[in-house]
C-alpha positions as CSV (number, residue, x, y, z in Angstrom):
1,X,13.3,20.6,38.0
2,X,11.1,23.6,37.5
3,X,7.7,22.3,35.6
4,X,8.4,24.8,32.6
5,X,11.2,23.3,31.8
6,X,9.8,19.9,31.9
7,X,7.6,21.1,29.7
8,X,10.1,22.6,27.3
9,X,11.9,19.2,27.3
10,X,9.0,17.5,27.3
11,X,8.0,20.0,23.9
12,X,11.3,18.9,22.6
13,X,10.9,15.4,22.6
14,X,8.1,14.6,21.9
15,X,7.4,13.2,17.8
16,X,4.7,14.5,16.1
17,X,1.5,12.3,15.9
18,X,-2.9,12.3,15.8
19,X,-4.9,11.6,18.6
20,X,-6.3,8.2,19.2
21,X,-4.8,5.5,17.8
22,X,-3.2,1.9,18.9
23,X,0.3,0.3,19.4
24,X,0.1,-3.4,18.2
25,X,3.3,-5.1,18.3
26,X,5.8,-4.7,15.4
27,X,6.7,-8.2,14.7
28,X,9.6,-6.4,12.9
29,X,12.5,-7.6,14.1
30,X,12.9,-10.7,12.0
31,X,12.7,-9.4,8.0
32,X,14.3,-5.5,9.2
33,X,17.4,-5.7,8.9
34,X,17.9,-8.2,5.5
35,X,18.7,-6.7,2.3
36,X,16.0,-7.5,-0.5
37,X,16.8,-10.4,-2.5
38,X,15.4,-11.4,-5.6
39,X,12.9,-13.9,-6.1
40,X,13.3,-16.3,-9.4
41,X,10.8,-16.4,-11.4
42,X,7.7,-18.7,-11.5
43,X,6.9,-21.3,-14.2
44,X,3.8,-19.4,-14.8
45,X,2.5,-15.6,-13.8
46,X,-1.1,-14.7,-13.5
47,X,-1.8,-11.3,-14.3
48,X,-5.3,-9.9,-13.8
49,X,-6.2,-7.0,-15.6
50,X,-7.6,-5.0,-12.7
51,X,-4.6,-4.5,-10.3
52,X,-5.6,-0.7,-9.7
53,X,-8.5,1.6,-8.5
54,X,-10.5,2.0,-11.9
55,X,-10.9,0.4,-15.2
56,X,-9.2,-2.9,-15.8
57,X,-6.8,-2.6,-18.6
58,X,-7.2,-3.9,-21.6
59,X,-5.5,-6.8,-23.5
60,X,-3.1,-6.2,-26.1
61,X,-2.1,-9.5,-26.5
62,X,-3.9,-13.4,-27.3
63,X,-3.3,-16.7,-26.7
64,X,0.0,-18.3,-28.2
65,X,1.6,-14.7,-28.5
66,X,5.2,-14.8,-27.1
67,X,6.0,-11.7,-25.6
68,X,9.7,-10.1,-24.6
69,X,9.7,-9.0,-20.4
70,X,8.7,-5.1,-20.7
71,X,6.4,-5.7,-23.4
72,X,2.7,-4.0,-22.6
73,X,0.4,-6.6,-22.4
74,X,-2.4,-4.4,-22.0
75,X,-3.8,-1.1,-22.4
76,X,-5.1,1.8,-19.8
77,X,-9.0,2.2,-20.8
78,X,-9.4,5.3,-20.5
79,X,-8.0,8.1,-17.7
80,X,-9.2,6.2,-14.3
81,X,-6.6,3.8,-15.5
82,X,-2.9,2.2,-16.4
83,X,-1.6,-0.3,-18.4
84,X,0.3,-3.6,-17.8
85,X,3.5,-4.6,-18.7
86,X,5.0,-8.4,-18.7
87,X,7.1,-9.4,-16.1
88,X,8.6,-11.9,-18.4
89,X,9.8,-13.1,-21.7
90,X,6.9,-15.6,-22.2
91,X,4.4,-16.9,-24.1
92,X,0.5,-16.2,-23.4
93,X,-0.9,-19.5,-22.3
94,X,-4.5,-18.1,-22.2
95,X,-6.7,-14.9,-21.1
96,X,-9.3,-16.4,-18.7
97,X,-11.3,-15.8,-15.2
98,X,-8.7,-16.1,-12.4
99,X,-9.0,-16.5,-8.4
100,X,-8.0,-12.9,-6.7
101,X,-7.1,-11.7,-3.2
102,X,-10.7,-9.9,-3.3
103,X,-12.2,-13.7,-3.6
104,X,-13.7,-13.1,-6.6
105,X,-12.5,-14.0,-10.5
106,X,-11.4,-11.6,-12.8
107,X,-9.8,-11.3,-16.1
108,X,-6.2,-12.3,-15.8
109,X,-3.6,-13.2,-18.6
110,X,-2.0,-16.5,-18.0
111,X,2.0,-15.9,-18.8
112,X,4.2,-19.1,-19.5
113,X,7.4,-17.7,-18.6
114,X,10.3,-19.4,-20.9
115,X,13.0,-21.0,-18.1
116,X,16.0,-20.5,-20.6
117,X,15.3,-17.0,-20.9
118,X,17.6,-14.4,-19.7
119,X,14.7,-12.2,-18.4
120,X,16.5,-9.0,-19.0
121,X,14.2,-5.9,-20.1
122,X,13.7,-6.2,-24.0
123,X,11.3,-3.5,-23.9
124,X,11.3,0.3,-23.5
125,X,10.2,3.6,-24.3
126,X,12.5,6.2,-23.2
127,X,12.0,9.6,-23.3
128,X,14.1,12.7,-22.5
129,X,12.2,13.8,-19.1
130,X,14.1,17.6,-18.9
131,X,12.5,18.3,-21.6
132,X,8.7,17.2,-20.8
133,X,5.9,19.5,-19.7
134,X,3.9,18.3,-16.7
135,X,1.1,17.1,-18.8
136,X,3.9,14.7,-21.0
137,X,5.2,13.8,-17.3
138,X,2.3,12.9,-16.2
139,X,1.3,10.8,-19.0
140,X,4.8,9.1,-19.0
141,X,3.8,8.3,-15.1
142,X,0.8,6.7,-16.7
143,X,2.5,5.1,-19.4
144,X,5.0,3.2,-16.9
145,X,1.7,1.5,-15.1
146,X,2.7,2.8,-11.6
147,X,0.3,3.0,-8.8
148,X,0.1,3.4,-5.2
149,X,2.5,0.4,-3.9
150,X,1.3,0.6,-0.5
151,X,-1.7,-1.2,-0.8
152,X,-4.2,1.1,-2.2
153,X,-3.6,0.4,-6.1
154,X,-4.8,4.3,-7.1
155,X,-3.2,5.1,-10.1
156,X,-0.3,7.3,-9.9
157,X,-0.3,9.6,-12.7
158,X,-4.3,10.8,-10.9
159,X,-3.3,11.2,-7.4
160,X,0.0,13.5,-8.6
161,X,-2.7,15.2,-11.1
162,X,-3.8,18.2,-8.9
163,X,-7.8,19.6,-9.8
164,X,-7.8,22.8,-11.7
165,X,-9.9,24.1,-9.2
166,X,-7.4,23.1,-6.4
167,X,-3.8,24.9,-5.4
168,X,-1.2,22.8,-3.6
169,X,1.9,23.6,-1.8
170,X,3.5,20.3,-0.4
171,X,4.2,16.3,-1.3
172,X,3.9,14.5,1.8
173,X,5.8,11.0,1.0
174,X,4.8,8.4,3.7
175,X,8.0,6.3,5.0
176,X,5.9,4.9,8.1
177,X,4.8,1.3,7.2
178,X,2.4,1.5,10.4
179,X,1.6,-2.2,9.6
180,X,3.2,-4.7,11.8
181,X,5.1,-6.9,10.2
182,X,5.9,-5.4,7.0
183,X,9.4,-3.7,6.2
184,X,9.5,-3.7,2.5
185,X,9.2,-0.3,2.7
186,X,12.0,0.7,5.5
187,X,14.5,-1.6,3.0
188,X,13.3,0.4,0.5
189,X,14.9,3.7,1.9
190,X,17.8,1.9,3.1
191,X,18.8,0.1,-0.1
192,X,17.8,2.5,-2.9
193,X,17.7,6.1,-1.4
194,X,18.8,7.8,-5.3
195,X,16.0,6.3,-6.5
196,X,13.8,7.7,-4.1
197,X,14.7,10.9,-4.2
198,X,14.6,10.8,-8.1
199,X,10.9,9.7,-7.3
200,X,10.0,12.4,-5.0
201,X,11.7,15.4,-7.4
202,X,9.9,13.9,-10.3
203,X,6.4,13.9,-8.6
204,X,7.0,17.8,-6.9
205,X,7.1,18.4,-10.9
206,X,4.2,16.4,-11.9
207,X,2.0,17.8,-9.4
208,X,3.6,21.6,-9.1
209,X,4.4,21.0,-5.4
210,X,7.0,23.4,-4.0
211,X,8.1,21.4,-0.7
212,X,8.5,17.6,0.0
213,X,8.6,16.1,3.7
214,X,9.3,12.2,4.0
215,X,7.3,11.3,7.0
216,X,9.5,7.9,8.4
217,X,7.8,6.4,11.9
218,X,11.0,6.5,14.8
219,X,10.9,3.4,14.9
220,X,13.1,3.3,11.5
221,X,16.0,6.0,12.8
222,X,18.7,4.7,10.3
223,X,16.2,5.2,7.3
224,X,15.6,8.3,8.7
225,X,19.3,9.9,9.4
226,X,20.4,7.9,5.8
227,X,17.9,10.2,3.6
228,X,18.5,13.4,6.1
229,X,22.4,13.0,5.6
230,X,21.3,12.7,1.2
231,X,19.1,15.7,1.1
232,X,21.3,17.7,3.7
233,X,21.7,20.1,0.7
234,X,18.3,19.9,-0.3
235,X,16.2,23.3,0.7
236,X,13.0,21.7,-0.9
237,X,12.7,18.2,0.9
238,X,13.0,17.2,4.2
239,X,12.8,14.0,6.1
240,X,10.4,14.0,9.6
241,X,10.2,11.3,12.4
242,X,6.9,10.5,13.6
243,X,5.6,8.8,16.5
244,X,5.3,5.1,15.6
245,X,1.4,4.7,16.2
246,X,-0.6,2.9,14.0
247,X,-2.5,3.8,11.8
248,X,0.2,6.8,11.5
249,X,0.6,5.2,7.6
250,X,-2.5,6.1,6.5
251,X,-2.5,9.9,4.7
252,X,-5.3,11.9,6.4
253,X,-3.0,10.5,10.1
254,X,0.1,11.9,8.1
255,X,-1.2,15.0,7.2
256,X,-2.1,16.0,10.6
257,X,0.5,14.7,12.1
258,X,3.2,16.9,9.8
259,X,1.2,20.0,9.2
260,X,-1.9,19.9,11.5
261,X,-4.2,20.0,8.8
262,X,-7.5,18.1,8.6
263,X,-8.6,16.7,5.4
264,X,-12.4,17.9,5.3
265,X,-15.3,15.0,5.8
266,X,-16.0,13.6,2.0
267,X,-12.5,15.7,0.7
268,X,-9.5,14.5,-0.3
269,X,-5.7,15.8,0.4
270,X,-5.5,18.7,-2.1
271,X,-8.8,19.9,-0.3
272,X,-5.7,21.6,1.9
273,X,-2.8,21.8,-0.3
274,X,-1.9,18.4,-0.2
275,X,-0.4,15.5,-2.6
276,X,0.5,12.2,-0.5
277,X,2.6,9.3,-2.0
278,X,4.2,5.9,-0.9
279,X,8.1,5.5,-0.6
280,X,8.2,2.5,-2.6
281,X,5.8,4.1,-5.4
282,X,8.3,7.3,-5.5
283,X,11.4,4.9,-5.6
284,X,9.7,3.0,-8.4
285,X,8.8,5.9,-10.2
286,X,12.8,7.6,-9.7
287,X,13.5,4.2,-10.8
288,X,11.6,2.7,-14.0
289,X,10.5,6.6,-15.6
290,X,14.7,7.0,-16.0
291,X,15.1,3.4,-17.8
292,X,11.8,4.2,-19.9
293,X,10.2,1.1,-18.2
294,X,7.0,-0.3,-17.1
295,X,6.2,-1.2,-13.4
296,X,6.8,-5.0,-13.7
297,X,8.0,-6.2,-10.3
298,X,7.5,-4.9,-6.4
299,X,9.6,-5.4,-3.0
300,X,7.4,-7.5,-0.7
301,X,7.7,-8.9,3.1
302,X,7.6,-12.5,3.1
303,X,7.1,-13.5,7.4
304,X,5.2,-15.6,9.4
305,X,4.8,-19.1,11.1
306,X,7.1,-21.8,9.3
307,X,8.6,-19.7,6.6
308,X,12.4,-20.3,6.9
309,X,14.0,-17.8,4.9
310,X,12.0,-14.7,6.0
311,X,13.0,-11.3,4.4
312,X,12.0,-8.7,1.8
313,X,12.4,-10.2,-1.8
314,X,11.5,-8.7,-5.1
315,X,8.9,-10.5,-6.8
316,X,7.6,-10.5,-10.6
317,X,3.9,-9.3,-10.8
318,X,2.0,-12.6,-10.8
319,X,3.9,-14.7,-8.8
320,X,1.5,-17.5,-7.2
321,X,1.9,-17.1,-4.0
322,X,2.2,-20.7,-3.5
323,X,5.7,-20.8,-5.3
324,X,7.1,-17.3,-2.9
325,X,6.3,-19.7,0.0
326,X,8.2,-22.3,-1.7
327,X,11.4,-20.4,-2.2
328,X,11.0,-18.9,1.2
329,X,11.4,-22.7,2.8
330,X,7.8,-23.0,3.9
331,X,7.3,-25.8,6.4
332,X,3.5,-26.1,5.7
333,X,0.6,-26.3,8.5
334,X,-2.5,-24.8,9.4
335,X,-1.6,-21.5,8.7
336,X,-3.8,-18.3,7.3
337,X,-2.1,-16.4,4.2
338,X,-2.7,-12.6,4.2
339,X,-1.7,-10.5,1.5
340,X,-0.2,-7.0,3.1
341,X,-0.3,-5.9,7.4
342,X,-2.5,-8.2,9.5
343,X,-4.3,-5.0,9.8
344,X,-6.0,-4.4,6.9
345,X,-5.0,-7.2,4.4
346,X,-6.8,-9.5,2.7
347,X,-7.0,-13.3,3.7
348,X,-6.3,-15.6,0.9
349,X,-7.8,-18.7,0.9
350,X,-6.0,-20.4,-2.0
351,X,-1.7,-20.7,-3.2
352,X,-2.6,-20.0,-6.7
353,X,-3.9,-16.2,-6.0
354,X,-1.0,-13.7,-7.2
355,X,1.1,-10.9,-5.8
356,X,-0.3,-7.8,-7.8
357,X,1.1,-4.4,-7.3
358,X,-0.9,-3.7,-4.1
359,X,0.7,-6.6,-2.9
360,X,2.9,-5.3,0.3
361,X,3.9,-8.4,2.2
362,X,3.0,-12.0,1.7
363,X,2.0,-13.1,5.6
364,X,1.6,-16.1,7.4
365,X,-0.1,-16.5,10.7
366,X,-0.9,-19.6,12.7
367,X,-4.3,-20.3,12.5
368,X,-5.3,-22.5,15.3
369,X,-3.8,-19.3,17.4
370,X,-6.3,-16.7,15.5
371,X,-9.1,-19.5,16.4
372,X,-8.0,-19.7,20.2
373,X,-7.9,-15.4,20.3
374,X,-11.4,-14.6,18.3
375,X,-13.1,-17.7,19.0
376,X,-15.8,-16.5,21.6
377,X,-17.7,-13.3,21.1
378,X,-19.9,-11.5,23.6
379,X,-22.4,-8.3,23.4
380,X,-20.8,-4.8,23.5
381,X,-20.3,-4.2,26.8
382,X,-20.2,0.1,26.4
383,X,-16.3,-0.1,27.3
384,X,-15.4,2.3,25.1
385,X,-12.3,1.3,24.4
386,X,-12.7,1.6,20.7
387,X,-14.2,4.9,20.7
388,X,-11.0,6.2,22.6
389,X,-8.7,4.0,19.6
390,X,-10.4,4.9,16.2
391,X,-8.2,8.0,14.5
392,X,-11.5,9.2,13.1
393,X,-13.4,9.8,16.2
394,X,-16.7,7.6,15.5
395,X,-18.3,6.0,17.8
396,X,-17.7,2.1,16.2
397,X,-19.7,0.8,19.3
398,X,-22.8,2.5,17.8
399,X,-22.1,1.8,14.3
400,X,-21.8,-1.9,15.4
401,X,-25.2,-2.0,16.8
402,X,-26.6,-0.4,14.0
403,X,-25.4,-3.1,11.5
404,X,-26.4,-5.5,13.5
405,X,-29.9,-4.0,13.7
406,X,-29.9,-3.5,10.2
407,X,-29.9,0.4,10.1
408,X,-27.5,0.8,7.3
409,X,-28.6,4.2,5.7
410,X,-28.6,5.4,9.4
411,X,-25.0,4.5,9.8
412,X,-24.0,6.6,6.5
413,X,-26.3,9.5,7.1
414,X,-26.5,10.0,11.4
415,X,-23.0,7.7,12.2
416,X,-20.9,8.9,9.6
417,X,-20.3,5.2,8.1
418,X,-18.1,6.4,5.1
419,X,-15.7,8.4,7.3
420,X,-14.1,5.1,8.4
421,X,-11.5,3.7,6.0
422,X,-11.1,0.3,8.0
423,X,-7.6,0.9,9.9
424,X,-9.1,-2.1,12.3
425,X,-8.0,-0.5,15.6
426,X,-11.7,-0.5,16.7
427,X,-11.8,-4.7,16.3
428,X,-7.8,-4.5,17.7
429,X,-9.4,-3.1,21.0
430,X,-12.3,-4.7,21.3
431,X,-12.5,-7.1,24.3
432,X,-15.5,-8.9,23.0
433,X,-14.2,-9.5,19.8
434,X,-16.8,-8.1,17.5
435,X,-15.9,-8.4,14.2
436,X,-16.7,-4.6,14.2
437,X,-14.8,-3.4,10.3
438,X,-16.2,-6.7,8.7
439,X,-20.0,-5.1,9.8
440,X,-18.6,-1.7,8.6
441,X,-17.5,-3.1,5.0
442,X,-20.7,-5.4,5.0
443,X,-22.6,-2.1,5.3
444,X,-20.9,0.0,3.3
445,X,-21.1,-2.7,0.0
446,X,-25.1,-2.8,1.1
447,X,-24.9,0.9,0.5
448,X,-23.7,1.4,-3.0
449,X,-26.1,-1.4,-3.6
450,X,-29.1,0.2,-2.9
451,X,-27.6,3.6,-4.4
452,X,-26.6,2.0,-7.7
């Protein structure tokens, strides 16, 4: 064969994708292809007020106040913000400090939900969205409580609010769910595709975007040829297969990947015309904005050593994780809970911490196994292996030494420090198993110390 044309085919094959990069396993296989179920609901829902980027909300409600499923319980304080809604008909046990994902206690309301209750919506405020401006749709997006679903909690109704001093021109809706393990979002595309696509047209009109692409990794063809087969009449959305590469999820990887354009050092997407957004946040927006609801529940994957009845369920907001692993048949052991991708989520280190709406997978890994794998830890040994893997092209070897030596003003101001946003495929690669994103976050919180 001629070497143009292996080119040309070559050209023709090939998905679009960033440089650098790493290809963990999936661990997909066993939660992919099971429809979401729904969880019941616990006896008892913790709900901290601060399960977004921003203010915490504040409490509308006090102790001994029953409350109907829909109803807010608190309010957004101020724009940075968005309120929260009860997950169920209930009465307020108590509003107190509560154990979170992050480790620390925050303000949470403490829901006893009533068992005999029907737990249908009692609860909304519907409006007629034709006939809304942008500003009135994006205020209703505010209203509803939504936020990023994939794990970043930023308020919806701010990321689709584009600066007056900015212009953009297309809504990049990221299908990829990089993460191994997780598939809440692939079931998501597969199981409610109208609502989706509801989602995305609503937020092209909240943020004055002319173009949609749903970027879906190819490792998810049927969600991908389901929503091309929808929108086959649609001029104004399309659906793109990516290369499955992680950290292909996150949105400055997207964006280059489906437009070849860089996000610029300290920017943000609409620096370059941009407005990104989660499947499961548009398909909850095309969703709940409809019904005049609040965001009151989220898909999650639920995998891992000893849990029986893996899958993706959908899970009230404040579900204990302790009772998810109870309904899921967990057979108990010396396991390590993770809340989201092995990646980048938090460990938990007690059953009583919550799902919240950054929640994207409840995970549990065998912990003895972790211990065996990062147990010994050597010097950097200038392999560069994680140079050649981080998406951002730092140097994490030199960043590394620099914690360790203390020079944490030098990292931010010579090594570019903030540029990482801890995708982990620098500690993935590492043969010596320096804990290399712990150092970076350990620095970075060191930082806004001394800068505050």
């Amino acid at each position: 064969m001629a070497d143009w044309c292996r080119v040309n085919i070559m050209k023709l094959f090939r998905r679009r994708s960033f440089s650098h990069g790493v290809h963990p396993p999936a661990h997909k296989d066993g939660t992919a292809q099971i429809p979401i179920r729904r969880l019941p609901f616990a006896p008892q829902l913790i709900l901290p007020l601060g399960q977004h980027i921003g203010a915490p909300a504040q409490a509308l409600v006090k102790k001994g106040q029953d409350v109907v499923r829909g109803q807010p319980l608190a309010a957004a304080a101020g724009a940075m913000s968005v309120p929260l809604h009860a997950p169920a008909t209930g009465r307020i046990r108590e509003i107190k400090s509560m154990l979170t994902s992050r480790g620390s206690r925050e303000p949470a309301i403490v829901l006893d939900v009533y068992e005999a209750s029907t737990q249908e919506v009692l609860w909304r405020e519907k409006r007629n969205l034709e006939e809304l401006d942008q500003d009135q749709l994006l205020q209703a997006i505010q209203d509803a409580g939504l936020v990023g679903l994939g794990g970043a909690a930023f308020p919806s109704h701010i990321k689709l609010r584009v600066p007056e001093d900015k212009k953009v021109d297309t809504l990049i809706i990221n299908g990829c769910e990089c993460e191994p393990y997780l598939t809440c979002d692939h079931r998501i595309m597969l199981e409610y595709p109208d609502d989706l696509i509801r989602g995305i047209q609503l937020a092209m009109r909240a943020s004055g975007t002319r173009r949609a692409i749903i970027g879906i990794e190819d490792n998810k063809m049927d969600a991908v040829k389901l929503l091309a087969e929808r929108l086959r009449k649609a001029s104004d959305i399309q659906v793109e297969a990516v290369e499955t590469k992680y950290p292909q999820g996150s949105e400055k990887m997207l964006i280059k990947s489906l437009l070849n354009r860089e996000v610029p050092a300290g920017g943000i997407p609409a620096d370059i015309g941009v407005v990104v957004n989660n499947v499961g946040t548009l398909a909850a927006l095309g969703r709940l904005l409809p019904r005049g609801e609040g965001l009151m529940e989220r898909v999650i994957t639920v995998t891992g050593s000893g849990v029986r009845r893996q899958g993706n369920y959908l899970v009230p907001l404040g579900t204990p994780i302790g009772f998810i692993l109870e309904q899921a048949g967990y057979e108990g052991g010396p396991n390590e809970f993770i809340l989201g991708g092995p990646m980048m989520g938090p460990a938990v280190s007690s059953l009583e911490v919550p799902i919240t709406k950054g929640s994207s997978g409840l995970l549990v890994l065998n912990e003895p196994s972790i211990r065996a794998e990062s147990r010994h830890r050597w010097p950097c040994i200038k392999c560069g292996r994680c140079v050649s893997a981080c998406p951002m092209h730092l140097n994490p070897a030199l960043l590394g030494q620099l914690a360790l030596a203390g020079e944490y003003e030098e990292m931010a101001h010579d090594a570019h420090l903030n540029h990482c946003f801890e995708c982990g495929c620098c500690s993935y690669v590492c043969p010596s198993n320096i804990p290399l994103v712990q150092l970076f976050r350990a620095a970075k919180a060191i930082n806004r110390e001394k800068a505050a």
